[in-house]
C-alpha positions in Angstrom: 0.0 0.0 0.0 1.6 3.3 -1.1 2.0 5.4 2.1 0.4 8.5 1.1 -2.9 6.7 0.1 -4.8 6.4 3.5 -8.2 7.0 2.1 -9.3 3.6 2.6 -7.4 2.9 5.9 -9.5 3.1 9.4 -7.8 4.8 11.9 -8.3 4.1 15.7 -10.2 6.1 17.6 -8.1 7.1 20.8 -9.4 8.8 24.2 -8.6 12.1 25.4 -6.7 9.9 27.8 -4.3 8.4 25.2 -4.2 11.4 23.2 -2.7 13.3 26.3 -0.2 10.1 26.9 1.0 10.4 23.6 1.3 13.9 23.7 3.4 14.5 27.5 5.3 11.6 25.9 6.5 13.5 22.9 7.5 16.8 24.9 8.8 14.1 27.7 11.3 12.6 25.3 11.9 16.5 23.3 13.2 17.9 26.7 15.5 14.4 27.0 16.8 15.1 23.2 18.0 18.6 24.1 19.6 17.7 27.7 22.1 15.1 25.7 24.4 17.5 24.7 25.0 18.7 28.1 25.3 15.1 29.7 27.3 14.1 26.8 29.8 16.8 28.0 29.4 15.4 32.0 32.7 13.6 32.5 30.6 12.3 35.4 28.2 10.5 33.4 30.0 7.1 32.5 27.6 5.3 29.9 25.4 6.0 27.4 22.9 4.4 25.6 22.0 2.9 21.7 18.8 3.5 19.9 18.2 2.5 16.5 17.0 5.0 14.2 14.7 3.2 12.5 12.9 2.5 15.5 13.1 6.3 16.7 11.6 7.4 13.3 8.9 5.5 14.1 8.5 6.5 16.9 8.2 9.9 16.1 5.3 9.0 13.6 3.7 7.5 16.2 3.6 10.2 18.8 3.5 12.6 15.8 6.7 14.1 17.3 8.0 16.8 14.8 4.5 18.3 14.8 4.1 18.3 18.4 7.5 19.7 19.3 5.9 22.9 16.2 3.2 23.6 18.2 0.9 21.3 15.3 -2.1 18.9 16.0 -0.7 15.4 15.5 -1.5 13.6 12.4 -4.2 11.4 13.0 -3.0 9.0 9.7 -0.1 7.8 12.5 -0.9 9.0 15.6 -1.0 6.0 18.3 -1.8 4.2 15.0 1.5 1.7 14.9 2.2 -1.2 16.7 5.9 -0.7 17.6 8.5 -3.3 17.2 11.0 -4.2 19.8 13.7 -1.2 20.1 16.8 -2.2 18.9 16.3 -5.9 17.8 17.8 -5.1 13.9 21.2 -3.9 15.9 22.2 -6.7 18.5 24.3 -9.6 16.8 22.4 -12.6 18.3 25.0 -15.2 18.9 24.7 -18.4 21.0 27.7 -19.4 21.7 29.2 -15.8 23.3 31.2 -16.0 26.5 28.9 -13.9 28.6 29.4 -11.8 31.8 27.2 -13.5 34.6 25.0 -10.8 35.2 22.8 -11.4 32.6 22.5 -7.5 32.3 25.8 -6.6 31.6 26.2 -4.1 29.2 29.6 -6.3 27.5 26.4 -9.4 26.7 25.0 -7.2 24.3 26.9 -7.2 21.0 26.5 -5.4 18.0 25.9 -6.3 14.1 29.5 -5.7 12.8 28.3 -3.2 9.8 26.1 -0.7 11.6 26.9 3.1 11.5 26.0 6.2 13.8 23.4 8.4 12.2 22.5 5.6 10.0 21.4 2.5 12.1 21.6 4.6 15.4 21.8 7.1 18.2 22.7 7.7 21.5 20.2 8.8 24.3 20.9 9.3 28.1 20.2 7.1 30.7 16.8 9.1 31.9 15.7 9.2 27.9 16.7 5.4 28.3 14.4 4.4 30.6 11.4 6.0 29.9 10.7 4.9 26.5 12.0 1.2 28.2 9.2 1.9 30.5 6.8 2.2 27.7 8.2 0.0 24.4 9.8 -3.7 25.1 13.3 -3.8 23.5 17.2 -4.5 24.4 19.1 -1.8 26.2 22.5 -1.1 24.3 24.4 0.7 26.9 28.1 2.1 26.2 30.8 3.1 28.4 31.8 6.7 27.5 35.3 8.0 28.4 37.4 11.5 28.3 40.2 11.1 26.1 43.7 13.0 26.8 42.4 16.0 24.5 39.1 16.6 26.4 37.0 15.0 23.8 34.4 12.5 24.8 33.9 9.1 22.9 31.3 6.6 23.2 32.8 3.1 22.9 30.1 1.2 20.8 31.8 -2.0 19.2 33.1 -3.4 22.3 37.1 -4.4 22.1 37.8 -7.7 21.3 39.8 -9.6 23.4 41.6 -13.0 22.7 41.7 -14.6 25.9 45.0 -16.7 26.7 44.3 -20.2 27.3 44.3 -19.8 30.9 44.4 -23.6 31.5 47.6 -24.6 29.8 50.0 -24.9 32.2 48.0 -27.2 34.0 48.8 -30.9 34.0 46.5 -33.4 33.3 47.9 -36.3 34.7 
């Protein structure tokens, strides 16, 4: 179905209730977007976190974000119309047999696709933007350590190092 043609599509009728959800969550998450730059710049704050881009450009559809954050009505074609997918799913490499940490929420048991790119497949968000759309959207949290290099730049590690572990058991006899 072409996306412009929506003459034909029903649209869900949503309460003043939902509208007003959708709504504080739009402004919510605008006043999260502009505090980044800030945190980013925090040598206190020590970890970041992933969002695909995809999935944030939904999103936005769905809360009719850009319009909102203009002072526009929402457009009722997408507003609260979508059923979300999981955040982040297309990014994490899903791999069996990885050595993980044993807390099962570890940041380092969450690994990425090899070919992704920033500002293509995804975004950072703080901690705070983090877990409120977590409290609202199922997905997997991608969280990054961020560090102060010797220049007083910040960086976001995102492909975690790789590290080839010795084989730790060698020297041990097994007679």
């Amino acid at each position: 179905m072409d996306e412009e043609d929506h003459s034909s599509q029903s649209f869900k009728e949503l309460s003043a209730d939902e509208i007003n959800v959708l709504k504080e969550e739009a402004l919510t998450m605008k006043q999260y977007f502009q505090e980044f730059e800030a945190e980013f710049k925090n040598p206190a704050i020590e970890f970041f976190y992933i969002i695909s881009i995809r999935w944030l450009r939904r999103w936005k559809l769905h809360v009719s974000y850009d319009r909102l954050i203009q002072g526009q009505e929402p457009d009722k074609r997408s507003f609260g119309q979508m059923k979300l997918p999981r955040i982040n799913d297309e990014l994490v490499l899903e791999h069996p047999r990885l050595v993980r940490y044993p807390q099962p929420d570890h940041y380092c048991n969450v690994l990425l696709k090899p070919h992704i790119q920033a500002e293509r497949d995804y975004t950072f968000l703080t901690e705070n933007a983090w877990k409120f759309l977590s409290s609202k959207y199922e997905g997997i949290a991608i969280k990054r350590p961020c560090y102060t290099l010797p220049d007083g730049h910040r960086k976001i590690e995102v492909m975690l190092k790789k590290v080839k572990s010795p084989d730790i058991f060698s020297h041990i006899s097994t007679k």
